[in-house]
Steps between C-alpha positions, in 0.01 A plus 500: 500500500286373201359165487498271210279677234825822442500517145900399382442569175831677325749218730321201463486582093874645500573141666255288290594668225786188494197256400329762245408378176681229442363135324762257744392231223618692206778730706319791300493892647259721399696852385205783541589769280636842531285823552565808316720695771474899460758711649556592864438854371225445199142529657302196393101551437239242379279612204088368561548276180814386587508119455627274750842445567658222344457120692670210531207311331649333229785381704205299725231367252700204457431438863156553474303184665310282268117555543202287381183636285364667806823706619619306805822392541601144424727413755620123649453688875195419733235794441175545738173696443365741792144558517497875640308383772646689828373213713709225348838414644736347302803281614750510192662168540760523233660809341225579200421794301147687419496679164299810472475776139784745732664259731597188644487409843778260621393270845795389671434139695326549796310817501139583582301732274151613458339437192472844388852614520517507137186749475722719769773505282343624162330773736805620632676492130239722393456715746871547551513583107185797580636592784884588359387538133800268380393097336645147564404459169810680366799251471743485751843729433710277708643145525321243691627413829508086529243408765419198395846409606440682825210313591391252284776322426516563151172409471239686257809563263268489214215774596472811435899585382413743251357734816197538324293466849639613870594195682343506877625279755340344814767358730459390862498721771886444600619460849813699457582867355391462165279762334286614217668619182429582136688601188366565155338196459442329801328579843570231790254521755418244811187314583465715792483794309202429282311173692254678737155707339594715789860605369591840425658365213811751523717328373376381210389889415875586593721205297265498185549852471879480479427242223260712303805868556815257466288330183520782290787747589843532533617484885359807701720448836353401886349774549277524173415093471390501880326853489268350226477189710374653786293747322307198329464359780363746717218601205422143392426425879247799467340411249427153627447665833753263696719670772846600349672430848854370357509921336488648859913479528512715204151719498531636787754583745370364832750271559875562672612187276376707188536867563593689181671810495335681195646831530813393356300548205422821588849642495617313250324259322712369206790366777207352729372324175823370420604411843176273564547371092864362607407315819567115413375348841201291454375555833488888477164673504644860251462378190119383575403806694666719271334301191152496648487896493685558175270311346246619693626834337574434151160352473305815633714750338582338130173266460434164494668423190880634648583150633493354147665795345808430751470127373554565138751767570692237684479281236786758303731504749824234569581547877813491603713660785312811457156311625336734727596753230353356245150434727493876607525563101210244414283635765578891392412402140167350563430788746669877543877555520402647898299218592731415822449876597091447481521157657681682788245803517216237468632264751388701867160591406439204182572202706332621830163484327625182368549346843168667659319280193688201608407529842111577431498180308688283748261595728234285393680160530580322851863640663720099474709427821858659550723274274244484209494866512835548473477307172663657172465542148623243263 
């Protein structure tokens, strides 16, 4: 059973999605516009100098916040300053925003943070964007999902509405099932998950990386979104050499709770694809153990560039009933028409020397008790 930090990402949008982009003052909807949409049976390729695909930019600069001569927002909300000191603890005592050139950091009432959070958060931005070899920077392709309503009350209806920045959001650890979420513009994150110098920071890696995939592409299904999740997460918490203990449920097989039967794609691995693609449940561990090592895969096999060539590909396509269709043909045009048939011939020996790597890592940090260990991916 996964704890609070499982990564809901496609139903908590598909049921937000009710609050997206709407001004409740002015009853207006923003209408993102159509993609190009090649035939089921017309190969689509991206030229080098291709330009990018069209945006909804025009349709938001009216939204754009007012700034002053120096850039920042002028807003009637409370705003704070951090001093990136690690040692400072700061009680937010009314909802407030910090402004920073990428983001904005949203407090909720109540929660504790260390003066540096800010600093962690442009470090994981970047290194997320060197790491994947994709950029927040690029404007969103979707319609914003209305947190402010969510969580705010409303408030904060005047910042950042053209998208121009990713909206992060610190809310109080909750005492009930709620969990950490993003969509293309906003990653909500807890207190818990980003208060202590000692934190693994997981979650932040995890959620901020669906923000910077879902930012610039066209959706890419469960298994895709949370394989690059977890694969971000797992190589941003070596490179900061933190233990990556919420990956073991999906790394490596160790567990009865997680076991994963990978010879399915052995035999044959378009239906296993497709079959861990179309699971819905939230609370399933497939689509993130099957993501994990296909984009283990794609990465190793079609360079580090492949996850932004499926992006832009995506970008052509309308989905519609035909969606794990039309994934399978986005990922066989940014790769090779048999690149199911190498996944499954690269899978027994590939991700064994994946896991051994894993392990010889893990094995420099302290083992946690039973339930922490237990802990999984967000």
């Amino acid at each position: 059973m996964k704890k609070q930090n499982i990564s809901i990402v496609f139903i908590v949008c598909t049921i937000l999605s009710l609050f997206s982009g709407c001004d409740k003052e002015k009853g207006e909807t923003l209408k993102v516009p159509a993609y190009a949409v090649p035939s089921l049976y017309e190969r689509t390729t991206i030229p080098e100098n291709e330009p990018e695909p069209p945006r909804k930019k025009e349709e938001l600069k009216n939204l754009a916040s007012e700034t002053d001569e120096y850039g920042k927002t002028i807003s009637k909300w409370p705003s704070i300053e951090l001093s990136g000191d690690p040692e400072e603890v700061v009680e937010i005592g009314q909802d407030c925003l910090y402004e920073d050139d990428r983001f904005f950091l949203f407090f909720q009432k109540g929660v504790s943070i260390r003066g540096d959070v800010a600093v962690h958060m442009e470090r994981i931005m970047r290194e997320l964007e060197e790491e994947l070899h994709l950029s927040f920077d690029r404007d969103p392709v979707n319609s914003e999902i209305n947190w402010r309503f969510l969580y705010f009350h409303n408030a904060f209806s005047d910042v950042n509405r053209d998208l121009s920045k990713v909206n992060i959001l610190i809310l109080n650890t909750p005492e009930n099932d709620e969990i950490e979420w993003a969509a293309e513009n906003v990653a909500v994150l807890f207190d818990k998950d980003v208060f202590s110098p000692q934190a693994d920071l997981s979650v932040a890696y995890h959620e901020l990386a669906h923000v910077l995939q879902l930012r610039q592409s066209n959706s890419l299904g469960t298994v895709l979104t949370e394989g690059i999740a977890t694969y971000a997460e797992y190589k941003l918490s070596v490179k900061e050499n933190r233990p990556a203990r919420s990956c073991a449920a999906y790394v490596r097989d160790e567990r009865n709770l997680s076991l994963y039967d990978e010879s399915r794609f052995y035999d044959d691995p378009v239906a296993a694809f497709i079959e861990d693609s179309e699971i819905t449940g939230f609370h399933e561990d497939k689509p993130y153990q099957c993501g994990i090592r296909f984009v283990t895969f794609l990465v190793e096999t079609y360079g580090e560039d492949v996850l932004d060539k499926i992006c832009r590909i995506s970008l052509r396509f309308e989905y519609d009933e035909t969606y794990t269709d039309m994934i399978m043909r986005v990922i066989k045009d940014a790769t090779s028409d048999d690149v199911f048939e190498r996944f499954g011939r690269w899978l027994p020996d590939g991700w064994k020397r994946y896991g051994e790597e894993y392990a010889r890592y893990m094995s420099q940090f302290e083992p946690r008790n039973q339930e922490d260990s237990s802990q999984a991916c967000a």
